[in-house]
C-alpha positions in Angstrom: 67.8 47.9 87.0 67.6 51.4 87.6 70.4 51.6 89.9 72.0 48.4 89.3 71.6 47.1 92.6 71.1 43.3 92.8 67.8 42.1 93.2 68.5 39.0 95.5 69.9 41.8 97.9 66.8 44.1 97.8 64.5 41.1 98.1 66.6 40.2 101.1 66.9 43.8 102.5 63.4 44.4 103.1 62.6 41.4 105.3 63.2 42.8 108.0 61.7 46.1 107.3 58.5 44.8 106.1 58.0 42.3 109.1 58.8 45.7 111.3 56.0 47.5 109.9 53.7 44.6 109.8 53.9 44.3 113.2 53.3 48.1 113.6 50.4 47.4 111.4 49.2 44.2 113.4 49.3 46.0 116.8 47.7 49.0 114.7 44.8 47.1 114.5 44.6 44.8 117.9 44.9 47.9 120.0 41.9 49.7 118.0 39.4 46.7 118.0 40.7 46.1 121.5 39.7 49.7 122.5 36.4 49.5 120.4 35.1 46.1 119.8 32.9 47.1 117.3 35.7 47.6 114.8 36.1 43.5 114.5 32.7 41.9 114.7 32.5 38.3 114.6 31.4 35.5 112.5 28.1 35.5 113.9 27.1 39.2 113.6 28.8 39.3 110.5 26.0 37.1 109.1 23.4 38.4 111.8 24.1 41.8 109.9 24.1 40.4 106.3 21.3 38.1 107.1 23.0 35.3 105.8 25.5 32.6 107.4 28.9 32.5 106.0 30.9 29.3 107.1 34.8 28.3 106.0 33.9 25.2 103.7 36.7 22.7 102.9 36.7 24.3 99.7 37.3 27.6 101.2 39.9 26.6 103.6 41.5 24.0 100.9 41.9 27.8 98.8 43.1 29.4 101.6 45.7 26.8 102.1 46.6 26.4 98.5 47.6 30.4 98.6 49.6 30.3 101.2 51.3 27.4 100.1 52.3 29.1 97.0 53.4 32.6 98.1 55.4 29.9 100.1 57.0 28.2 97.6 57.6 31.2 95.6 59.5 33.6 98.1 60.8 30.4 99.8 62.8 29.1 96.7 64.2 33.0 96.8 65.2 33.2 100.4 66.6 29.6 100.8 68.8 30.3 97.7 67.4 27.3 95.5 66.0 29.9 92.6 67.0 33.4 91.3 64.1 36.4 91.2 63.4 35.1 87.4 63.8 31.0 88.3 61.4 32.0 91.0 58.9 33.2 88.3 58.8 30.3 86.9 58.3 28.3 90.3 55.0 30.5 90.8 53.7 29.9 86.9 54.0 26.0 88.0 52.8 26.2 91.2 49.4 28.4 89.6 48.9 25.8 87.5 48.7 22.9 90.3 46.6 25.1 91.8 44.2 25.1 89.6 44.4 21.4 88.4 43.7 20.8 92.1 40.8 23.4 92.3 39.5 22.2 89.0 39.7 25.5 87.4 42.1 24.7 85.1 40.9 25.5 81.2 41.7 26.8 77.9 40.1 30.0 78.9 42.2 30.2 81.9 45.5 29.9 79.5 44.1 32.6 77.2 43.8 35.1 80.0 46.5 34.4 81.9 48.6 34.7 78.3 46.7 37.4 77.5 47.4 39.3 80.6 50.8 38.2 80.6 52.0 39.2 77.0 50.4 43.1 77.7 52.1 43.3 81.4 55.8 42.2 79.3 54.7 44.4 76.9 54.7 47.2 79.0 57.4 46.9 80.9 59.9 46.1 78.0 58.6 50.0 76.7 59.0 51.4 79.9 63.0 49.7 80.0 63.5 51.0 76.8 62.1 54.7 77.8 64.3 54.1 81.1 67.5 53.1 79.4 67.2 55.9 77.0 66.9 58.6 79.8 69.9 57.6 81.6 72.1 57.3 78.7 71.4 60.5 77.8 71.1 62.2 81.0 74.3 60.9 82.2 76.0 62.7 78.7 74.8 65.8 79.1 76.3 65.2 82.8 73.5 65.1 84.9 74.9 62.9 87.2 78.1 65.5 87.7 75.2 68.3 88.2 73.4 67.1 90.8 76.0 65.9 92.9 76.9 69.3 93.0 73.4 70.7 93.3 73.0 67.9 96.6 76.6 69.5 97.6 75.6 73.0 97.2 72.6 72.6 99.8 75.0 72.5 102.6 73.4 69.5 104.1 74.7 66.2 106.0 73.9 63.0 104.4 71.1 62.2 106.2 69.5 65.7 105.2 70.4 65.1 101.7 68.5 61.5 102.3 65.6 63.6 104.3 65.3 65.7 100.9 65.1 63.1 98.8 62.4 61.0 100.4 60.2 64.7 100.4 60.4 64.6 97.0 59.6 61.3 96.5 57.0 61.9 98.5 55.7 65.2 96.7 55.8 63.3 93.5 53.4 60.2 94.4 50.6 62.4 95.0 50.4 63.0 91.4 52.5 60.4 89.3 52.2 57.0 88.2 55.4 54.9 91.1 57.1 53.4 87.7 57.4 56.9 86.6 58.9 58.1 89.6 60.8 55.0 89.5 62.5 55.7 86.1 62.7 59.6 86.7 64.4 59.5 90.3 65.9 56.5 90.9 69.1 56.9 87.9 69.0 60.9 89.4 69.6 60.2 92.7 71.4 56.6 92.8 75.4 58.2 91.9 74.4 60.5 94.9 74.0 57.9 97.2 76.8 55.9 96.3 79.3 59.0 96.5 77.5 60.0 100.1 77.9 56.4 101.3 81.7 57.1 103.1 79.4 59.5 105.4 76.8 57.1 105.9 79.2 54.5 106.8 78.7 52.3 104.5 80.1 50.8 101.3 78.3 52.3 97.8 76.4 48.8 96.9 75.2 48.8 100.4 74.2 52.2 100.5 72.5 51.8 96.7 70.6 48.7 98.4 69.8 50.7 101.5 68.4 53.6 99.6 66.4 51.0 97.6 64.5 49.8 101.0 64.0 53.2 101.8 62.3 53.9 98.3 60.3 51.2 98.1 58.9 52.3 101.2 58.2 55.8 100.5 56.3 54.2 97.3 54.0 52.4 100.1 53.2 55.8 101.3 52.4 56.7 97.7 49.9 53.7 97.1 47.8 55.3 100.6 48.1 58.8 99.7 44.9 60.4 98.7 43.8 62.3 96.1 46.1 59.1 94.4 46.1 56.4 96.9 45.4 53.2 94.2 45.3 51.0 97.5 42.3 52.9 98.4 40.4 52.4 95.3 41.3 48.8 95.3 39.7 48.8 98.9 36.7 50.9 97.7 35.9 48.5 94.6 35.7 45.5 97.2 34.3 46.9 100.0 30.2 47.4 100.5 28.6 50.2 98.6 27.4 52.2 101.3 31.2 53.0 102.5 32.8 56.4 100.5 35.7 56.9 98.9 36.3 59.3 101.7 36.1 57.5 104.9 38.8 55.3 103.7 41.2 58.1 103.0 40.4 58.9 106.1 41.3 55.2 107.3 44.4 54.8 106.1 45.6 58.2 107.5 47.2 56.1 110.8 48.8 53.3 108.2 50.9 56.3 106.6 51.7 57.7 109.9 53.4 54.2 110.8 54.5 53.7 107.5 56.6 57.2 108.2 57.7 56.0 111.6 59.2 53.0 109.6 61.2 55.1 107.0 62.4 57.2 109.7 63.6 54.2 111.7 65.1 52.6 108.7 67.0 55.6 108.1 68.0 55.9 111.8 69.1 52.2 111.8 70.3 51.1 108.5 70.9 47.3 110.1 67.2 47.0 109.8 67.3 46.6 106.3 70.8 45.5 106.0 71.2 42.7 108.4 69.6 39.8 106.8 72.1 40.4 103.4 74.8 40.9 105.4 74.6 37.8 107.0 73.8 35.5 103.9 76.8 36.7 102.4 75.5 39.2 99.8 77.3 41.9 97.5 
């Protein structure tokens, strides 16, 4: 919305970026418990050390199953071309509410949540549109598009540096704002400059608008493990035992931003990673 990049495009873009860094991620993790065994008990001293046995039920595995099926269904109907982003939505409301027919979970104080929680999320976000529409239109009369093109310009840098200094700031800015916010401050600023540097890059200006969007969304990964902010880490902290602090999972994530860095860098390097998969399905 922001940059008026098409959605089905990003969605598509960062396939190939996000099953690069879960890999990085995957053999993150199988090289540490490999070199310290420790770090990945098993079932058994799981429960030796909790003193209680914990066994996959059917009715564990049958909600196991029923997850996966639906993320399936959901980014499936996306990628196969059979539902837009929004026809999607609707594909995931349906397949919640099997779920819980089939789970038996399915009430009227279920509905009143999930409405609930629903009506205040589209709530917020229609505010947020509003407050982001308002900024661009007046930013681009005062011409503040015109302005920082030339201030980019006047910096005397290649493309890629320009691109380099634009990821530090997003970077600067996520230790201490809200990612929507830097979403709706950055993203109209710095979206004309991309599309004018794109001839440089190589690239045409909606691929280079789509490639930039990749690039943001994951910087904005680095900003959900950043400490002092770092939401991921509180969600971890409110879920994991009591006896772990806050800080020893700041201090975990530490080698997950390092790889996440690797992957920006590499993205940046190689622009096919993200823009392959588009390419090839015939996008804008």
């Amino acid at each position: 919305l922001s940059a008026s990049v098409a959605i089905g495009d990003l969605f598509l873009a960062g396939a190939g970026p996000g099953l690069m860094l879960a890999f990085f991620y995957a053999s993150y993790v199988v090289i540490r418990c490999y070199l310290n065994h420790s770090l990945a008990p098993t079932a058994a001293e799981v429960a030796a050390i909790r003193g209680e046995q914990s066994d996959m039920t059917p009715e564990k595995k049958l909600a196991v199953t029923l997850c996966i099926l639906l993320i399936a269904s959901v980014m499936g109907s996306i990628y196969a071309g059979i539902a837009s982003v929004t026809e999607a939505a609707a594909v995931g409301v349906f397949g919640a509410i099997i779920v819980a027919l089939i789970r038996n979970r399915f009430d009227w104080t279920l509905m009143q949540q999930a409405l609930s929680g629903t009506m205040s999320t589209v709530g917020t976000i229609i505010w947020l549109i509003l407050g982001a529409v308002a900024f661009v239109g007046i930013y681009n009369l005062i011409g503040g598009a015109g302005f920082m093109r030339s201030l980019f310009a006047d910096l005397g840098l290649s493309a890629l540096g320009i691109i380099f200094v634009m990821m530090l700031i997003l970077v600067v800015l996520g230790t201490f704002m809200e990612w929507i916010a830097i979403v709706f401050i950055t993203v109209p600023v710095f979206a004309p400059v991309i599309r004018d540097l794109a001839p440089e890059l190589g690239m045409s200006p909606d691929w280079a608008a789509v490639w930039f969007g990749v690039l943001f969304v994951m910087n904005m990964q680095i900003y959900f493990l950043s400490p002092p902010f770092g939401p991921a880490c509180f969600w971890l902290k409110s879920v994991a035992p009591a006896h772990i602090p806050l800080q020893r999972i700041f201090a975990a994530v530490l080698p997950f931003i390092v790889l996440q860095i690797i992957g920006v860098a590499l993205v940046i390097k190689f622009p096919e990673i993200a823009l392959f998969l588009p390419r090839m399905l015939g996008g804008s």
